[in-house]
C-alpha positions in Angstrom: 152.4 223.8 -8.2 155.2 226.1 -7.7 153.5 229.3 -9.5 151.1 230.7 -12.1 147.2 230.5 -12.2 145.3 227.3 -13.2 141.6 226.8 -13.3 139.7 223.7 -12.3 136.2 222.8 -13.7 136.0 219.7 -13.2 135.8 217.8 -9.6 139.0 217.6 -7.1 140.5 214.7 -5.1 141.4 214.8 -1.7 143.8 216.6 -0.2 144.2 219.3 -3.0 147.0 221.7 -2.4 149.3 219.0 -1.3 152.8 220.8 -2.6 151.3 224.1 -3.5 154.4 226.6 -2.8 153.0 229.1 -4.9 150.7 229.6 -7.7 146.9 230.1 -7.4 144.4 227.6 -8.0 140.8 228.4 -8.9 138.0 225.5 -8.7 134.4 225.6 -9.8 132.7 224.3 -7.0 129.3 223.8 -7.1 128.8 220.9 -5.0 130.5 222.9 -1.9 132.9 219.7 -1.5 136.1 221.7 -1.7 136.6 222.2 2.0 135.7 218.7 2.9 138.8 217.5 1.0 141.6 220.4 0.8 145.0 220.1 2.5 144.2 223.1 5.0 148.1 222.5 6.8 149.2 224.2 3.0 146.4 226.4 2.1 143.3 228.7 2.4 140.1 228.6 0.9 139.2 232.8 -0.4 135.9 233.8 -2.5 137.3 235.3 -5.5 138.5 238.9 -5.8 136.9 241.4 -8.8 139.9 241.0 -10.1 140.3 237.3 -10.2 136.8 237.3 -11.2 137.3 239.7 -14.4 140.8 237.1 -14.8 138.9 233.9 -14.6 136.4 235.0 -17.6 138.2 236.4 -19.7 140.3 232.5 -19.4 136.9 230.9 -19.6 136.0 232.6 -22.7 139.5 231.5 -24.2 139.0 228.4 -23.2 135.0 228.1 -24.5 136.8 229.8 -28.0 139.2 227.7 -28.8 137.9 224.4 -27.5 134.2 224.6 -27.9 133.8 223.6 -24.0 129.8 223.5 -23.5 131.0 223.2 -19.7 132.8 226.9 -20.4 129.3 228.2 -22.3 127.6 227.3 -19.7 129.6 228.9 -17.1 129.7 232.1 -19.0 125.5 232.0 -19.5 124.8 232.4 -16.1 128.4 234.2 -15.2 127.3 236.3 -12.3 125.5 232.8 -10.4 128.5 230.5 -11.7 131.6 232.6 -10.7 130.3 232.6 -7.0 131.0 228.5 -7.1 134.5 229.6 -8.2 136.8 229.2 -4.6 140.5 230.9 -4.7 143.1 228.1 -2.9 146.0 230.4 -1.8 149.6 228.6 -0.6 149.8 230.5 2.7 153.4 230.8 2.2 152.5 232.4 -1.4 150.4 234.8 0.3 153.2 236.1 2.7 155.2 236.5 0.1 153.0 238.7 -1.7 151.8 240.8 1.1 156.2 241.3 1.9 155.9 242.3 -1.8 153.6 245.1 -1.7 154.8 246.5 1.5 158.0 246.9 0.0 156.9 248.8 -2.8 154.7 250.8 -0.6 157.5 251.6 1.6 159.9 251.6 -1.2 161.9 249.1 -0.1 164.4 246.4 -2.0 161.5 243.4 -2.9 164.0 240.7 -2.9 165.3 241.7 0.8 161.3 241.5 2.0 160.8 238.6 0.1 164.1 236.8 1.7 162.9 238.0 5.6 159.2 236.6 4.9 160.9 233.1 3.8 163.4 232.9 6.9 159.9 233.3 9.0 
């Protein structure tokens, strides 16, 4: 995965985030088996944001529309229980590049220069 969002319902294999360079990956983990079989060299295991919370709904309820998912409908029934089984995987070299990106805009710097100093280390 080399960017954008995907969501996971279903069960992972192991070593999950093998190749993530970018891109965020959020997995419904009930069964707490995520960390037991993650590629931890690549990426971190976060609880979700509010905003990834609100994101992840609002692509639940898509996805319960226009597929008829009873796994979504359930999901969204008990939202507030469910969506704390949700884990964030974030590419650490994903998240240095966003952290270079906002400190450039906050210090009103060129994005592309911070970008290129986070990725030569």
């Amino acid at each position: 995965m080399t960017g954008g969002r995907v969501v996971v319902l279903g069960p992972t294999g192991r070593n999950f985030g093998a190749g993530m360079s970018g891109g965020v990956a959020y997995v419904y983990d009930p069964a707490r088996n995520l960390s037991k079989v993650y590629n931890s060299e690549m990426v971190d295991l976060e609880p979700l944001s509010h905003d990834d919370r609100q994101w992840l709904r609002d692509r639940i309820e898509m996805h319960a529309s226009e597929t008829g998912s009873a796994v979504a409908a359930r999901l969204l029934a008990d939202w507030t229980v469910e969506s704390a089984l949700f884990v964030t995987v974030m590419p650490r070299d994903y998240r240095r590049v966003l952290e270079a990106t906002e400190r450039a805009v906050a210090e009103g710097r060129s994005i592309d220069e911070a970008v290129m100093e986070v990725s030569r280390g």
